[in-house]
Each structure stands twice: as C-alpha cells, then as structure tokens.
DRENLO-671636 format. One record per residue: x, y, z of N, C-alpha, C in turn; residue number from 1; residue in one letter. Coordinates in steps of 0.1 Angstrom, whole numbers, plus 5000, padded with zeros to 4 digits. Example, Ala and Ser with C-alpha at 12.3 -4.5 7.8 and 13.67 -1.06 7.14 Angstrom:
// DRENLO-671636
5132|4943|5078|5123|4955|5078|5132|4967|5078|1|a
5128|4978|5071|5137|4989|5071|5129|5000|5079|2|s
// end
This chain:
// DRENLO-671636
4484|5781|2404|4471|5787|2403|4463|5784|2415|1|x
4455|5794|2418|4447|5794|2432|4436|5779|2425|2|x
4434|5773|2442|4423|5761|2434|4410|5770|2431|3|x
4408|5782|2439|4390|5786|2434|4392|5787|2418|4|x
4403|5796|2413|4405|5795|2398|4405|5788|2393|5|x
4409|5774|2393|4408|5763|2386|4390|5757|2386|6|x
4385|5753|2398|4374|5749|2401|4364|5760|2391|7|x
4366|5774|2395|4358|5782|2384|4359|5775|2366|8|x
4374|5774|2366|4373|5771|2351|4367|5762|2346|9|x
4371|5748|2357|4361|5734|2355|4346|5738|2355|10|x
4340|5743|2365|4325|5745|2367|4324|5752|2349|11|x
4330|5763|2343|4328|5768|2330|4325|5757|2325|12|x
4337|5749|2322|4337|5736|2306|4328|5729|2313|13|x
4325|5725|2320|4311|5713|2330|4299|5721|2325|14|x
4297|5730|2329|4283|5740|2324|4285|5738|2311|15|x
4289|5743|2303|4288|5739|2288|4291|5729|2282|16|x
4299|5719|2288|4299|5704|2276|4283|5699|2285|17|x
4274|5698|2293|4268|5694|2296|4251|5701|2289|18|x
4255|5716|2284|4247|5721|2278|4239|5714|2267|19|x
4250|5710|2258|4247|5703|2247|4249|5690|2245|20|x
4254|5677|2259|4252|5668|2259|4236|5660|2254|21|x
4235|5655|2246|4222|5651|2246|4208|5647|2255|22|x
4214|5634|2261|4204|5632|2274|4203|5638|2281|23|x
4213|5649|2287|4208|5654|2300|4206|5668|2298|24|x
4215|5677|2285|4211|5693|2289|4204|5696|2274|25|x
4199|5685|2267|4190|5692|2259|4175|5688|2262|26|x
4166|5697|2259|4151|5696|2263|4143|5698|2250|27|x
4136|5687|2244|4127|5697|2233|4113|5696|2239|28|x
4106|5708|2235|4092|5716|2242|4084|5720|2228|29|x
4075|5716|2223|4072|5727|2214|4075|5727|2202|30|x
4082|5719|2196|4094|5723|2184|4106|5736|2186|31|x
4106|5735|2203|4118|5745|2203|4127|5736|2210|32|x
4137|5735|2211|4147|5729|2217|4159|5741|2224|33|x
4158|5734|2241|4165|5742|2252|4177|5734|2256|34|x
4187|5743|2253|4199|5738|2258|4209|5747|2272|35|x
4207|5734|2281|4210|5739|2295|4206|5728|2307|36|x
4213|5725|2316|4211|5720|2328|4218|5726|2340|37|x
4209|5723|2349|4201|5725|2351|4188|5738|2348|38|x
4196|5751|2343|4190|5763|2342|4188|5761|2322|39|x
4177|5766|2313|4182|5770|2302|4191|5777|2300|40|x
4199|5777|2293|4214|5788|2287|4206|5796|2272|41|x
4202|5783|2267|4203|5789|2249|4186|5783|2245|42|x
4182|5787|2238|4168|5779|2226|4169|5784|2211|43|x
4168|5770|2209|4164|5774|2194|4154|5769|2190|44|x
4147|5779|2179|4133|5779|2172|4139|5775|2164|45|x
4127|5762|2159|4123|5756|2145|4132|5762|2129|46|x
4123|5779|2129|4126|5786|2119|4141|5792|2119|47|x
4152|5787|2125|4164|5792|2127|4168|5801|2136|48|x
4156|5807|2143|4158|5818|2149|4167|5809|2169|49|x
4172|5817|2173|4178|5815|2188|4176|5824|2191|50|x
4176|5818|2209|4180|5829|2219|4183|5826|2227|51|x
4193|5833|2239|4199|5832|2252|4191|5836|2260|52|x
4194|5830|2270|4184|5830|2282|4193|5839|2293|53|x
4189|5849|2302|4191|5857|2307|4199|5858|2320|54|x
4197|5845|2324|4202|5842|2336|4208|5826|2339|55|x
4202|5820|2329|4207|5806|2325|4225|5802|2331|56|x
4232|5810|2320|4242|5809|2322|4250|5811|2334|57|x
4251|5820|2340|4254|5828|2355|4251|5816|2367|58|x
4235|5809|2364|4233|5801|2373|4239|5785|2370|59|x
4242|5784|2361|4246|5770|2360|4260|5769|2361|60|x
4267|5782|2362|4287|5781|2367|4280|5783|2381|61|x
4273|5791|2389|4272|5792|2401|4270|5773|2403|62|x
4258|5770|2400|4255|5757|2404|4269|5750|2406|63|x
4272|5745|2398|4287|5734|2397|4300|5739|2405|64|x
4302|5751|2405|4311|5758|2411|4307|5757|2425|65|x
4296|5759|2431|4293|5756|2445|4296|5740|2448|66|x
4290|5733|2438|4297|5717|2438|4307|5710|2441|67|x
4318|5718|2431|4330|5716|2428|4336|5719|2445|68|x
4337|5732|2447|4340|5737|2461|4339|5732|2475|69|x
4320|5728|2474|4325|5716|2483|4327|5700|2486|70|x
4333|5699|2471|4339|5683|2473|4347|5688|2471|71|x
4356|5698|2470|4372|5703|2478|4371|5703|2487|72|x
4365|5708|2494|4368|5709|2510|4366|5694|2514|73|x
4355|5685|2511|4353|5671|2513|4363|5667|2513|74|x
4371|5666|2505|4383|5658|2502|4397|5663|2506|75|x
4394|5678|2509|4408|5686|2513|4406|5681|2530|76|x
4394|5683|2537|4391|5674|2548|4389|5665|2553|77|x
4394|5656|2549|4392|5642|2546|4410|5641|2548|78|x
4418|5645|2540|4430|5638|2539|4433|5649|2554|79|x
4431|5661|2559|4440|5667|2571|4435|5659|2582|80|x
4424|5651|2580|4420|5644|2591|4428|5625|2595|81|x
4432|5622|2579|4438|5611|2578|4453|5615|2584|82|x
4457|5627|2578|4471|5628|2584|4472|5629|2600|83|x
4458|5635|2606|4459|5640|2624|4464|5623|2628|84|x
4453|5614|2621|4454|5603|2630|4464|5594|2628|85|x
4474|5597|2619|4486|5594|2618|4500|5595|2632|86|x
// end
C-alpha cells in the first residue's frame, strides 16, 4: 500500500477518535456541545436536535494528514541521511 494511503487513513481515525475524545475535541458553548478539533465536525443541541458542520470535517483530515506527511518525510530523512554517513 502507497504510504500517502495509509497516512490518509490514519489522519481519518485521528480526526475522529479525537472528535469525541473528551478533553480535547469536545467543546460545550451554550448548552450546545461541539465535537471536533481542531475545526467543529458535528453539534448537538440540548433538545436532541444535531448538526454537521460544513467544512469541519475536510479540514481536520487535511490538518493531520499534512502532519502525518511531514513527520514522514522527517523521519524518511533522517534515516537516508544516517545511512549517507555510514
């Protein structure tokens, strides 16, 4: 499997288990509670009612996914450099 494919999939489950981690990607405002880090993804109102946020999602696999990619390269650079000075 290509690494970008893999790194996308990780940035996916990262973006969402972190959505609904408590300390860090839940927010209550209002009596509404926002789930998402860094962007909102999702809110739910009091009275049952939810909603998705529009761009939430999209941004927070970009976010991590830009992450992930370059602490590959960090680390994919890091060892071609350990092997040069070999």
């Amino acid at each position: 499997m290509n690494h970008k494919k893999i790194i996308f999939i990780l940035s996916l489950f990262i973006a969402i288990g972190i959505a609904f981690t408590p300390v860090i990607g839940i927010t209550y405002d209002n009596g509404v509670i926002y789930y998402g880090f860094p962007a909102y993804m999702f809110a739910y109102y009091g009275n049952g009612g939810w909603s998705s946020q529009s761009l939430g999602p999209l941004f927070n696999v970009a976010f991590f996914y830009v992450i992930f990619l370059q602490l590959y390269k960090l680390v994919t650079k890091k060892k071609i450099v350990k092997n040069i000075d070999k």
